[in-house]
Every structure is written in C-alpha cells, then in structure tokens.
C-alpha positions in Angstrom: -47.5 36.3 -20.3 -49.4 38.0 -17.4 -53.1 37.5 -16.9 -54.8 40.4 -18.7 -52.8 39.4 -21.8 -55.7 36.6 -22.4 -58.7 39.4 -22.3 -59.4 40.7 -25.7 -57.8 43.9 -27.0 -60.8 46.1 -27.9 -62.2 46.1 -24.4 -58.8 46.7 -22.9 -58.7 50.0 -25.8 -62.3 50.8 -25.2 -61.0 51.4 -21.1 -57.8 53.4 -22.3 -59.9 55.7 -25.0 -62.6 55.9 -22.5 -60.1 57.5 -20.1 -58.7 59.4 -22.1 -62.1 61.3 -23.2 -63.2 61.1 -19.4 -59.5 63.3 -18.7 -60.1 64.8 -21.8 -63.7 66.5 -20.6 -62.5 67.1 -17.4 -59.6 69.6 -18.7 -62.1 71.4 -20.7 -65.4 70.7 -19.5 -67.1 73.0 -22.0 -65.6 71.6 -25.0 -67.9 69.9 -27.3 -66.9 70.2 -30.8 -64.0 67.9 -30.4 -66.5 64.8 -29.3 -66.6 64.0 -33.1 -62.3 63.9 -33.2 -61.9 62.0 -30.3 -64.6 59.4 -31.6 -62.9 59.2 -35.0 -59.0 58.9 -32.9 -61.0 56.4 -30.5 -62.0 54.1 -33.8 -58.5 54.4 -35.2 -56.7 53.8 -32.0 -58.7 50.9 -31.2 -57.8 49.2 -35.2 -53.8 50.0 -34.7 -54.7 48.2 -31.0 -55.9 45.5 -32.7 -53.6 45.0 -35.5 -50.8 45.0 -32.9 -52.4 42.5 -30.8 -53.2 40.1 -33.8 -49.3 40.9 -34.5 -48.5 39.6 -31.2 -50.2 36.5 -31.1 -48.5 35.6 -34.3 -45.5 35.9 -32.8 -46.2 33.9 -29.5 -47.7 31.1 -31.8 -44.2 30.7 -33.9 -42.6 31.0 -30.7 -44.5 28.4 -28.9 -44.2 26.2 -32.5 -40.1 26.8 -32.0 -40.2 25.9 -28.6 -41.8 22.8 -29.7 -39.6 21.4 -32.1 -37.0 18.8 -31.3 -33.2 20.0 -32.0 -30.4 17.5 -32.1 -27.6 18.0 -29.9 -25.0 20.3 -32.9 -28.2 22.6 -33.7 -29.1 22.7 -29.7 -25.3 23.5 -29.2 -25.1 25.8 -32.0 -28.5 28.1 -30.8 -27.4 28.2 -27.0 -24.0 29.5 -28.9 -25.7 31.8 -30.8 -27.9 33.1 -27.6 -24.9 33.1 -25.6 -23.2 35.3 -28.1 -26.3 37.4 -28.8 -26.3 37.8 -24.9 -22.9 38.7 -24.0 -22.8 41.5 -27.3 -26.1 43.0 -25.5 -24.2 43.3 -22.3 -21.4 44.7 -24.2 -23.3 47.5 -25.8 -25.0 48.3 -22.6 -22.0 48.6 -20.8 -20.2 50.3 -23.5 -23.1 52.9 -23.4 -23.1 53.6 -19.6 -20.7 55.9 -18.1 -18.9 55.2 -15.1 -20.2 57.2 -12.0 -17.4 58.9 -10.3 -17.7 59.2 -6.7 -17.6 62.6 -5.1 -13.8 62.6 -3.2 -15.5 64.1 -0.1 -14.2 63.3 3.9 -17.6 61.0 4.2 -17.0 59.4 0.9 -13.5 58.4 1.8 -14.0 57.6 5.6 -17.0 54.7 4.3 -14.0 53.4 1.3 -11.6 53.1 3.7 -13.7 51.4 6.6 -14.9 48.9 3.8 -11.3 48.6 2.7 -10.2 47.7 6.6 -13.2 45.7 7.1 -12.2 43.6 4.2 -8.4 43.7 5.2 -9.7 42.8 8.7 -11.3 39.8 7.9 -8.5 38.6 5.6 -6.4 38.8 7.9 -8.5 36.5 10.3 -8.7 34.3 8.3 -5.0 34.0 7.8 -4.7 34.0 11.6 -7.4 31.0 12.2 -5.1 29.1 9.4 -1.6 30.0 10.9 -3.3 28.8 14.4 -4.5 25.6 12.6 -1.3 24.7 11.3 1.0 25.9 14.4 -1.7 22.8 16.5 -0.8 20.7 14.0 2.9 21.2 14.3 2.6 21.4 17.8 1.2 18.0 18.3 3.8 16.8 15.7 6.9 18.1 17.6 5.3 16.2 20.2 5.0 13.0 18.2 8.7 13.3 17.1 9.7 14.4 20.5 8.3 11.0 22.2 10.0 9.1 19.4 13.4 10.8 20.1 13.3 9.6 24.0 12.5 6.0 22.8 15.9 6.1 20.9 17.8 7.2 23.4 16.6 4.9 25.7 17.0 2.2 23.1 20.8 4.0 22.4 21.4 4.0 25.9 20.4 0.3 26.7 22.5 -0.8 23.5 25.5 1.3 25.0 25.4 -0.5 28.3 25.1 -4.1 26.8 27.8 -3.1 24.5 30.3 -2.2 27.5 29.4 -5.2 29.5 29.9 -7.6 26.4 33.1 -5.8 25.1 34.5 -6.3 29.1 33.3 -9.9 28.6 35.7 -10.4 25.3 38.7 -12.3 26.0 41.3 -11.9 22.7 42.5 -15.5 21.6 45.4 -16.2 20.0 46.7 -18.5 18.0 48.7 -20.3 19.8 46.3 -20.6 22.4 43.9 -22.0 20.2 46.1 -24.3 18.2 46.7 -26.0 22.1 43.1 -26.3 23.0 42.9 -28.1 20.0 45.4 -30.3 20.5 44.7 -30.9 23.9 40.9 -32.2 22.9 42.8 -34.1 20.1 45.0 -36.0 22.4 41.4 -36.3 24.6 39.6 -37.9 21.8 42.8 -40.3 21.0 42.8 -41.5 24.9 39.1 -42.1 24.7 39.5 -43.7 21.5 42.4 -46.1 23.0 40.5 -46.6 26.5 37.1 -47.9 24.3 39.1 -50.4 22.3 40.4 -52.1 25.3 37.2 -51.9 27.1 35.9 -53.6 23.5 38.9 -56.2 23.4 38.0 -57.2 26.8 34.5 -57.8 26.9 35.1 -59.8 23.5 37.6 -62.0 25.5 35.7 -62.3 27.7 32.1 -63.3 25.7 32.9 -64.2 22.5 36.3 -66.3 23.3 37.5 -68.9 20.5 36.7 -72.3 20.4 38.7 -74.4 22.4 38.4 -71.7 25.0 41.6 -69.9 24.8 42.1 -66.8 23.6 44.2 -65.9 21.1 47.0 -63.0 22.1 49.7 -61.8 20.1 53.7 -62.8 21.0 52.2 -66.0 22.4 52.2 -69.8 21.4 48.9 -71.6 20.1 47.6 -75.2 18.9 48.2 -75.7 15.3 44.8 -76.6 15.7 43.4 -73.1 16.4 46.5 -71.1 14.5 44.2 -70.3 12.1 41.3 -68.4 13.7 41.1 -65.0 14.8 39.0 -63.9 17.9 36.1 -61.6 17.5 38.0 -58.3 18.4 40.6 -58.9 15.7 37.9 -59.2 13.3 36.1 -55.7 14.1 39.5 -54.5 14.2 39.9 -55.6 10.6 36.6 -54.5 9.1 37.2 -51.0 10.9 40.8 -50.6 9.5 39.6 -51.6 6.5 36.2 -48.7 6.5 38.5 -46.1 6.9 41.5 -47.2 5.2 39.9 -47.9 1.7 36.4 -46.2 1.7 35.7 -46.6 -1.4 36.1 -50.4 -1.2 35.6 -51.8 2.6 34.9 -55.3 1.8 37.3 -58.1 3.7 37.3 -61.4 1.8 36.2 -63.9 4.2 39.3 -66.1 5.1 39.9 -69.3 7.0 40.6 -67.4 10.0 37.3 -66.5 10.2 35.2 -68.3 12.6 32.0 -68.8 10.4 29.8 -68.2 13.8 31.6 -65.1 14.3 30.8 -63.9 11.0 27.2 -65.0 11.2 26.9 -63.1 14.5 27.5 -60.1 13.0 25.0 -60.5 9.7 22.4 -61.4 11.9 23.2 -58.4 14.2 23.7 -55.9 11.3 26.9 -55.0 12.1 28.4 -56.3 8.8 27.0 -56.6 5.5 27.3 -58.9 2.4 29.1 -58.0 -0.4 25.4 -57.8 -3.2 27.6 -59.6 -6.0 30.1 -61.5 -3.7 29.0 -63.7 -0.8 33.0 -64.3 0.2 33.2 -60.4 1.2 31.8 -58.8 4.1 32.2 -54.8 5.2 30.9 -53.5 8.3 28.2 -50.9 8.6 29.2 -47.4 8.3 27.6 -46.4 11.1 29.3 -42.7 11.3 27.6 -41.4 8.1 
C-alpha cells in the first residue's frame, strides 16, 4: 500500500473537491449561483469517498486475516493451483484480445530483420566454430597419443622380429634317431660309472673291512672250512642293494650265518641298514634314493 493510503479519506476528498471548485471558479470567474451545487456535490462526493474507503479497508483486513492463516500442504497446493490457473486464463484473455502488430514491409524495416537475422546466424555459427576448434585440439592431441603408441609397437614388432630370426637360425631339428643314440650313449655312461663305483666300493671294503682271519673271500677260489661260511662286507651291501630293488615292496634279508654279526652291527650303528620293527632276524638297507 503506498504511503498516503494511511492518511484519512476526507482530507484527501476535501483537497480533490477543493480543486475542483478552485478550477471550477477559475473557468467562470463570475459564476456564483452554482457555489450552492458544488457544496451539495462536495458533501456527496466526500460520503461515496468514504464509503469506498471504509470498503477498502475491509477488504485489506480479510486479506491480511487470509494471509494469516496456516494452510496444510493439499489446500496450499490446491490455491497456488488455483492462482496458477486464474493467472495463466488472464494472460489468455489478454492475449486473445490483443492484435498482432504487423510490421510495415518497408526497405528500412527489412534491412534491420535481416541484420538481426545475420547477427544471430553470425553468432551461431561462432559458436559452432569455437566447438569444431575445441574438438579438432582434442583429436589432434589424440592422433598424437595413438601415433606415439603406434611407433612403440613397431619398435617392440621390430625387436621381436630380430630375436625371432636369430633364434629360428639357432634351431637345430633333431631326429629321432639322433636322439634315441644320445640317450643310449648317457645310458651306457651311467652303466660304466655304475660298474667303475662298485669296484672302487669292493676295493676299499677289501681293503678296510676284510674278514676275520684276514683273507678275503673271492669267488672261484678255495677257503678254510673255517671261514666258508662268512661273507665279506661288499657281498653283503651287494645283497641288501639287489634285494631294494629287486623286491621293493619287501627288502628285508634274513640275517644268516654268513653274516659277520660285527658287520651287521656296523651298519645299524651307521644307519645304513635298518631292523625289520616286528623281526629282529631281518635287516634292509636304507633307501637312500627316495
């Protein structure tokens, strides 16, 4: 409400009628028999005045009570609805009842439409321009990218291609046959070393570990019926070796006469044979392969 709205109404229609009889004199100066009128139309025009502005304050009083009251969130919904749609049908009419202004087809007319129309083409097409340049950077600096990562292949191709020539000269094609002899050749190596260690074996047990009465024991030779019994030390490895991988689920030897009882306590002590668990008679000797 603006600021004179608070003043009261009859000095506000005392100023208007007041100005109006001051106007009114000044048109016709000598005019005196219409004082009494105007007075009467000055009384009258200040009640309707009145009336109106007690009218008005009514209505700001409920609208200020409205504005007041608390609305629950359907009701608020439901009156911003109702304003919305009170709004938009006001627009409506107003633009129903306007007419559109046609523009007068004149050179001037047409020369400022068609600089606005080029202006605005202009500038569209600038922008399209800064975002083609954007994008053609970005590609740009990706071709790049993909272009350093294509000469790190090749080198990589190009080093695998050399290593692959010099290993593919390096490949010598084996055959069979060829292999089959190596094989047999290492075979017949193993045997020979296998032969040469026993005899290097039978000897230093000859030599060390001899029998009893100091002779040793050799086959297609005569003995003392004495000593025809025992074996020497190297007979008896020979025996519990046979025996290991002859029968491997059962390597025991039954201790015989022929064994020399120190000999066979030489190699408990020594771990080189065992006991049988169950069978004290039976000895094996150590699987030391597995």
């Amino acid at each position: 409400m603006p600021p004179d709205c608070g003043a009261p109404s009859s000095k506000r229609t005392k100023k208007i009628t007041k100005h109006m009889s001051v106007n009114q004199q000044s048109l016709d100066p000598d005019s005196t028999t219409d004082v009494e009128v105007v007075t009467d139309t000055e009384e009258e025009l200040i009640k309707e005045c009145e009336e109106m502005w007690k009218e008005m304050e009514e209505c700001q009083n409920k609208l200020s009570l409205i504005g007041t009251e608390t609305l629950t969130d359907s009701n608020a919904q439901i009156s911003l609805l109702i304003m919305q749609v009170k709004c938009l049908t006001a627009e409506l009419s107003q633009w129903q009842k306007e007419t559109p202004e046609i523009a007068p087809l004149n050179d001037d007319v047409l020369v400022t439409l068609g600089k606005e129309e080029f202006q605005k083409l202009q500038h569209d097409l600038e922008m399209v321009l800064s975002t083609i340049q954007s994008k053609n950077e970005k590609l740009k600096e990706d071709l790049k990218r993909e272009q350093q990562w294509l000469d790190e292949q090749q080198q990589i191709m190009e080093s695998l291609n050399v290593l692959h020539s010099e290993l593919k000269n390096q490949v010598v094609t084996f055959s069979e046959s060829r292999i089959f002899t190596e094989l047999k050749t290492k075979l017949l190596n193993v045997k020979k070393y296998k032969k040469k260690l026993l005899i290097t074996l039978g000897e230093f047990l000859e030599d060390h570990f001899p029998l009893p009465d100091g002779s040793v024991k050799k086959k297609k030779k005569s003995i003392q019926e004495s000593t025809a019994q025992l074996i020497t030390l190297h007979e008896i490895l020979e025996t519990l070796i046979n025996r290991l991988f002859d029968v491997p689920h059962d390597p025991y030897v039954k201790i015989s006469d022929s064994f020399w009882p120190p000999y066979i306590e030489l190699l408990l002590r020594n771990g080189i044979a065992l006991r049988h668990p169950e069978d004290p008679t039976q000895i094996r000797l150590e699987a030391f392969h597995q």
